[in-house]
N, C-alpha and C positions, 0 to 999 in steps of 0.2 A: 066574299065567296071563300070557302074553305080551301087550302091549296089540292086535295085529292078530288073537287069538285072540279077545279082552274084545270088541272091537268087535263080535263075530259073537256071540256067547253072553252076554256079559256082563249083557243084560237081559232074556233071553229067560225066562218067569217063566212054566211052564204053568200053576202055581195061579192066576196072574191074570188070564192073556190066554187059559185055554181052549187052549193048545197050539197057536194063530197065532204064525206062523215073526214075518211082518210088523206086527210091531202096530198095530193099529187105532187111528185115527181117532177122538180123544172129543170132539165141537162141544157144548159145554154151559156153559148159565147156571146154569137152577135144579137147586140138587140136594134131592131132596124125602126126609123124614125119617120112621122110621117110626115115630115117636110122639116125644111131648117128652124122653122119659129119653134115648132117641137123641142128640136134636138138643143138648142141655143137656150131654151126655159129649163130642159131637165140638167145643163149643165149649170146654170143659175141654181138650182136649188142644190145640185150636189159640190158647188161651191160652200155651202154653210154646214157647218159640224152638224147642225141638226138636220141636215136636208138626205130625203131617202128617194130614191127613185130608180126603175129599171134603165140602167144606163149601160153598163157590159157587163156578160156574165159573172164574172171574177169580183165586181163589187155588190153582188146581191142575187137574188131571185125570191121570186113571193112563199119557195118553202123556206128558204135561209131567212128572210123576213118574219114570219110567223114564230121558226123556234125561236130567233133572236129576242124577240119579244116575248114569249113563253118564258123563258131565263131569266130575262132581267125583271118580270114580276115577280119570278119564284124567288130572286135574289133578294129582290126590292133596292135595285143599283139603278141606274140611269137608263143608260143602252145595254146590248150585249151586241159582238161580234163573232163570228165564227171566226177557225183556224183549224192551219191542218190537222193538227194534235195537240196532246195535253202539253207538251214539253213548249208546243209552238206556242203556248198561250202564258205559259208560266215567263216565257222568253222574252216572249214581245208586250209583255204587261211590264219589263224592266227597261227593255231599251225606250218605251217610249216613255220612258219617265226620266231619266238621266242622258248624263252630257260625259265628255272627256273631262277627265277632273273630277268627277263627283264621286263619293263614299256612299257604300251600298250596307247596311247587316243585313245579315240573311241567319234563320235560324240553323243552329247544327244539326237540325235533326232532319233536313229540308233534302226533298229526292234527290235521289244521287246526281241522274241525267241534270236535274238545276246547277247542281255545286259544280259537274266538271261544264258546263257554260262559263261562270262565275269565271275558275278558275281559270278558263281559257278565253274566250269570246270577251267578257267585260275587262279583260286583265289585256288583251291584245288593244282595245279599244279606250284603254287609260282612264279603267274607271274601278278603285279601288273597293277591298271587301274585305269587310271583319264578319265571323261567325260568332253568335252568342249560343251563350247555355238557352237553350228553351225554357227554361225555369226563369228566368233573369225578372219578367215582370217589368215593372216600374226601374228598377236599380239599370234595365238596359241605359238607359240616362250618362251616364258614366261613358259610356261606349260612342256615344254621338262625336263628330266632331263636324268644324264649322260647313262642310263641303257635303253632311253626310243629306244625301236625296231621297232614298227609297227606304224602307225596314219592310222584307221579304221574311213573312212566316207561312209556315208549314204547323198546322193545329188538327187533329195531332199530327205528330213528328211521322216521318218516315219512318217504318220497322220497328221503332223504339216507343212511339204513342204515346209522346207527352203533351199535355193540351196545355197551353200557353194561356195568361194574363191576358186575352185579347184588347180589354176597356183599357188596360194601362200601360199597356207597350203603343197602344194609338193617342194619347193622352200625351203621353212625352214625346211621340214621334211630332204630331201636330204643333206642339209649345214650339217644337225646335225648326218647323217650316217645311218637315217632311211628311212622304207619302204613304201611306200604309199598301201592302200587297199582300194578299194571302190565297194561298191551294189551299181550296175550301171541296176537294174532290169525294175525301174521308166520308165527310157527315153528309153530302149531298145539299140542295137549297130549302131543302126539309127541313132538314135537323138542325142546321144551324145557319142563320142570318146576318153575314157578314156587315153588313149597312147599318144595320141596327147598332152595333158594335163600335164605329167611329173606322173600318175600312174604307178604304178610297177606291181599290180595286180587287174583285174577286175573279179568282180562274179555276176551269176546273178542267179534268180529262173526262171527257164526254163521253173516252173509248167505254169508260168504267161504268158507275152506276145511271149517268142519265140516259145512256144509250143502251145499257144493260142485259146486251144479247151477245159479245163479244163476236161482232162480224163487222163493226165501225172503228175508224180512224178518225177522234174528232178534240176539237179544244175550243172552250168556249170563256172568251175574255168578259166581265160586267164592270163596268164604271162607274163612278158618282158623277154630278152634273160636270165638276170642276174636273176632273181629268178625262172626258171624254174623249173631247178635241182631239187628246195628244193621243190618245190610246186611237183612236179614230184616224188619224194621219201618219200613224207610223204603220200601225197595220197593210193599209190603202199604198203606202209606200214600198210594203217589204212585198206585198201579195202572196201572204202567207193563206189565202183561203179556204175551205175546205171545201170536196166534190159535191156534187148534186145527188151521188146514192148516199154519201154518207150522211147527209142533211137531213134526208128523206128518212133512214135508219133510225135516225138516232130520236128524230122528231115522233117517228112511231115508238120506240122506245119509252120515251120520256108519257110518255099515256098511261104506262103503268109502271110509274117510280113508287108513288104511294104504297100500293100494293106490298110489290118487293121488299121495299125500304123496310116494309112492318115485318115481313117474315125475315128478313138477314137479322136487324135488331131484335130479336125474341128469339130466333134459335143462333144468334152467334152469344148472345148471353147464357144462353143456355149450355152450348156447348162449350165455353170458355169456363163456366161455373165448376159443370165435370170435369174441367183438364182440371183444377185449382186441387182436384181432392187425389191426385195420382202423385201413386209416391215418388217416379221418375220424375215428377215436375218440382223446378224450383219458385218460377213467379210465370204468371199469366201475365202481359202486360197488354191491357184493356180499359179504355176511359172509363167504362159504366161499371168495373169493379174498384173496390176501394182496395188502396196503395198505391194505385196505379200512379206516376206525376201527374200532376193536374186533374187528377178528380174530381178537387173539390173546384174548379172552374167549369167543368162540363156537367156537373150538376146542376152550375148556377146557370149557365150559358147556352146547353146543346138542349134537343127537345127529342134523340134521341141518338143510337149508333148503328155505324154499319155492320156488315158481319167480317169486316178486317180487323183481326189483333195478331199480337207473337205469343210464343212460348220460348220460354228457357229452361231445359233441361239442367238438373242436378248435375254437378263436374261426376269426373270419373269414367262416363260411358266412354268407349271407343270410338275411333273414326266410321268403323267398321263395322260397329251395330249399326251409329245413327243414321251410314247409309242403307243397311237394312228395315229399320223401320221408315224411310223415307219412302225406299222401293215398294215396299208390300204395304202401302197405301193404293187400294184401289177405288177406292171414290174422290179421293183428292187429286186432281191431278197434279205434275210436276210442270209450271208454265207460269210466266211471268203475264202481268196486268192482273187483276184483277176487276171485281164488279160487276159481273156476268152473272147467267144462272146456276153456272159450275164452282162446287168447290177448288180449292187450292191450294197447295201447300208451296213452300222454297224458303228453302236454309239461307240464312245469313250469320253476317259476323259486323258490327258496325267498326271495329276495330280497324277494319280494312279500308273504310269509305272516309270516316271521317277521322282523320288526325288529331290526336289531344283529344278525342271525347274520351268522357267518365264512363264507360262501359263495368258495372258494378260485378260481373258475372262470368264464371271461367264454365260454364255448360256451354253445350250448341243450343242452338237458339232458331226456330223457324218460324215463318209467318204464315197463316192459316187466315182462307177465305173461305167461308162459311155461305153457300149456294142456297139453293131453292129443295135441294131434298128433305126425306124429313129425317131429322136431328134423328134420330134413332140410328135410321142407317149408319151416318155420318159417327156416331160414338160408338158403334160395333165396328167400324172402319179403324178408325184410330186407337182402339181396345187392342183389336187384332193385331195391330202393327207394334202396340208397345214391348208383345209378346217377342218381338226380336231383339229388344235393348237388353242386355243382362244388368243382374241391379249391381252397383257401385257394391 
């Protein structure tokens, strides 16, 4: 079955839902048992990493059930879990892999929210981190050392949209006894196929494009068979969960990823194409344009993109234009997340986040999500507002 097929049928279960197209809504704590042989078998099965059963709210319900399983085919990973958010998923996909003592890389291009974790939470918790070049590939090798547990990539990069070596950063992670992690939020379970790959675990923010209506708070952790378990019992441990509208949201959501996915990829390339030809622009930085880093992996690798990239403006503008062309953006809004039906915009500076990075380029630099309107609008929008930069 094709996956924009799976999306529409893939969970529709009339033995369970009673033959409702929409699946319902389950808000539940206590689940009441119909005598102790009941209660004493579903605690038997939710003894085994594979055992699923309505036992208390916090560990399941038949809508959490469904998308969970919706995910981890769209992934083609083992299981999938809910959590509360994408950070919550990106978080708890680390701690349940390592111990005190162990060595973590994490890519430098990897969300901010992940790094000051890293930074604090793993570093309080006595569990060491080196950042690589996202470009590293295979030479990350060199970086391993005997303790090292997990390799945490970000493909592409946060803000900066470098697509990584995926087969060969898993390839030396695996030789060396460790686990692969990757936010796979970017490309969606569409476009790109973490499993396929040699990942061990994929996470994604659910806030974003699987949920795609920006009214959900969601993170969805996917597993291969071998670290299920662990992902599965630290989860269970922390009850990091996520609520029963958001489940519901995001499960309606995800009905129409296909759809979306196709209109952000054809007019974010679209509209990235036309920044490329403004003379105010220094580099578009976009997987599916070429220069971009890692292009030539995401042409081998991805099956398509979202409508997230950055631009960098030529040096020389003022502080004082670029916040006027920022202001008088009226179809983009100014607002953090991403993945919704609404465009986006928000200025960055990587200089600020990540320490030692190569940041090539003295322009401002912002990042543009590229929504469901039609491209026209959006590039009379951004026309408009160049009109306030003066040229260098």
């Amino acid at each position: 079955m094709h996956s924009e097929t799976f999306l529409l049928h893939g969970i529709y279960d009339p033995d369970t839902f009673g033959g409702v197209v929409n699946l319902p809504v389950h808000r539940a704590s206590t689940v009441v048992f119909r005598d102790m042989a009941d209660m004493e078998a579903r605690a038997r099965a939710m003894s085994n990493p594979e055992g699923r059963e309505l036992w208390y709210g916090r560990k399941g319900t038949p809508t959490k059930f469904a998308l969970q399983d919706m995910v981890a085919e769209l992934e083609g990973g083992h299981r999938s879990l809910l959590v509360s958010s994408g950070l919550a998923a990106c978080t708890s996909a680390i701690m349940a892999l390592v111990k005190s003592g162990d060595h973590v890389l994490i890519c430098n291009s990897v969300y901010g929210p992940t790094r000051h974790f890293a930074d604090t939470v793993l570093k309080r918790c006595g569990v060491a981190v080196t950042y690589y070049d996202p470009m590293a590939g295979s030479d990350i090798a060199a970086l391993f050392e005997a303790n090292t547990a997990v390799v945490f990539l970000e493909s592409p990069g946060s803000q900066t949209f470098e697509v990584q070596d995926v087969p060969a950063i898993c390839s030396v992670a695996h030789k060396r006894g460790a686990k692969v992690v990757i936010d796979n939020t970017w490309a969606t379970p569409l476009f790109f196929k973490p499993f396929e790959h040699g990942v061990d675990v994929s996470v994604h923010a659910a806030t974003k494009y699987i949920g795609g209506h920006s009214d959900a708070t969601m993170g969805v952790i996917t597993a291969n068979r071998e670290t299920w378990p662990m992902v599965r019992e630290y989860v269970f441990a922390a009850e990091l969960h996520a609520g029963a509208d958001d489940a519901y949201l995001v499960q309606r959501g995800l009905r129409t990823l296909a759809v979306r996915m196709d209109r952000h990829f054809r007019h974010g390339v679209d509209v990235a194409t036309w920044l490329t030809s403004r003379r105010e622009v220094e580099r578009v930085l976009h997987p599916a344009l070429p220069g971009t880093l890692g292009h030539a992996f995401w042409t081998r690798d991805f099956k398509g993109a979202s409508g997230l990239f950055s631009v960098v403006l030529k040096p020389g503008f003022t502080r004082e234009g670029f916040r006027s062309f920022v202001d008088h953006l009226e179809l983009f809004g100014l607002g953090f997340s991403w993945g919704g039906f609404e465009s986006l915009v928000m200025p960055f500076d990587p200089r600020h986040e990540r320490p030692g990075s190569n940041w090539p380029y003295d322009g401002f630099a912002f990042r543009l999500h590229i929504g469901l309107e039609a491209k026209e609008d959006l590039i009379a929008d951004l026309d408009k507002a160049f009109r306030f930069l003066s040229v260098p």
